[in-house]
C-alpha positions in Angstrom: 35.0 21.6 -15.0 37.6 19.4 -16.8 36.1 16.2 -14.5 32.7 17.2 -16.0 33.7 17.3 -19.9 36.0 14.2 -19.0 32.6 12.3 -17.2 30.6 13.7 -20.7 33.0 12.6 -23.1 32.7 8.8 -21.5 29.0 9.0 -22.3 29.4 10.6 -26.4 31.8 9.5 -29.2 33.6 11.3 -30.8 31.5 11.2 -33.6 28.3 11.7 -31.6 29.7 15.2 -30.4 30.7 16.0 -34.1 27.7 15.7 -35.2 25.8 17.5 -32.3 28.5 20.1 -33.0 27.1 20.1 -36.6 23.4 20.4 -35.7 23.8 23.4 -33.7 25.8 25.4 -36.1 23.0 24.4 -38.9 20.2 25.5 -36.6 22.5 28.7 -35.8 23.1 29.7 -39.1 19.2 29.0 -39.8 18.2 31.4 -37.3 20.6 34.1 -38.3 19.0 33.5 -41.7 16.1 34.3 -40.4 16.8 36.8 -38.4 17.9 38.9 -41.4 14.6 37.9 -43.8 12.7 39.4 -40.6 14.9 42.5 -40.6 14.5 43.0 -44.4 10.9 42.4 -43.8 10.5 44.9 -41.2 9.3 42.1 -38.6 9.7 41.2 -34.9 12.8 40.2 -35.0 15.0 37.0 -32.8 16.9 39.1 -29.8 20.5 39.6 -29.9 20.7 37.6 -27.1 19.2 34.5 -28.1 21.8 34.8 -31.4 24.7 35.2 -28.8 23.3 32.4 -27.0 23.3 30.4 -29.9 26.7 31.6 -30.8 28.1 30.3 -26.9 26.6 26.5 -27.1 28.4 25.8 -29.9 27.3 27.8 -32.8 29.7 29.7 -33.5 30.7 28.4 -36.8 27.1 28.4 -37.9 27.2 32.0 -36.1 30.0 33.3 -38.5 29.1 32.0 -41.7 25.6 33.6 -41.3 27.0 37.1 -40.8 29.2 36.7 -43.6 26.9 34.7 -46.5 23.4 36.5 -45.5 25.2 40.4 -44.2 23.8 39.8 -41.3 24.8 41.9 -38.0 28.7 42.9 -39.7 28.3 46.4 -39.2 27.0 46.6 -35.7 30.2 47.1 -33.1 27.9 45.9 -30.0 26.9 43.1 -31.3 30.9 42.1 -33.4 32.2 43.1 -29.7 30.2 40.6 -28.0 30.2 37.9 -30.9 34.0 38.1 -30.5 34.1 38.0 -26.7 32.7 35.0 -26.9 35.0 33.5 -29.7 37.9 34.5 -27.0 36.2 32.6 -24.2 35.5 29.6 -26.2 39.3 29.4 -27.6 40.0 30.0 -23.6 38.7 27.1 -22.8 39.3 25.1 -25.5 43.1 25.3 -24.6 42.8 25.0 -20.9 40.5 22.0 -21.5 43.7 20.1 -23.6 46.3 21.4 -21.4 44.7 20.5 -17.9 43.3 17.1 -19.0 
């Protein structure tokens, strides 16, 4: 996995990946955004796991700051559990990517 981030990095800068990084949390926090106007409206709403999904490619700033600013999904356990699940995965391999490289 390490050879495979190490072969994608050769490809981006550092600045390219920031501000993919960037464009995923926006579009995250968009669609949690969303996701509450259609629960206030009493719409079809996005499925939890497209927002987890989200949340796991990147988005999990974007992801945060849309529960928090628009009240979104803060009071449902399921959904916190799994948010922070993958949180811990992420900072898993966040730290084995810089200490096996």
């Amino acid at each position: 996995m390490a050879e495979a981030l190490e072969a994608t990095s050769k490809f981006l800068t550092f600045a390219q990946m920031i501000y993919i990084l960037l464009i995923i949390n926006l579009f995250t926090f968009v669609v949690f955004g969303l996701d509450k106007r259609l629960a206030v409206k009493h719409k079809r709403r996005v499925p939890e796991i497209t927002l987890l999904g989200l949340t796991l490619t990147g988005g999990s700033v974007g992801a945060a700051l849309g529960m928090l600013i628009f009240r979104h999904k803060v009071s449902k356990v399921s959904f916190l559990l799994k948010w922070v699940a993958i949180i811990l995965i992420q900072a898993a391999g966040i730290y084995f990517f810089e200490k096996y490289r």
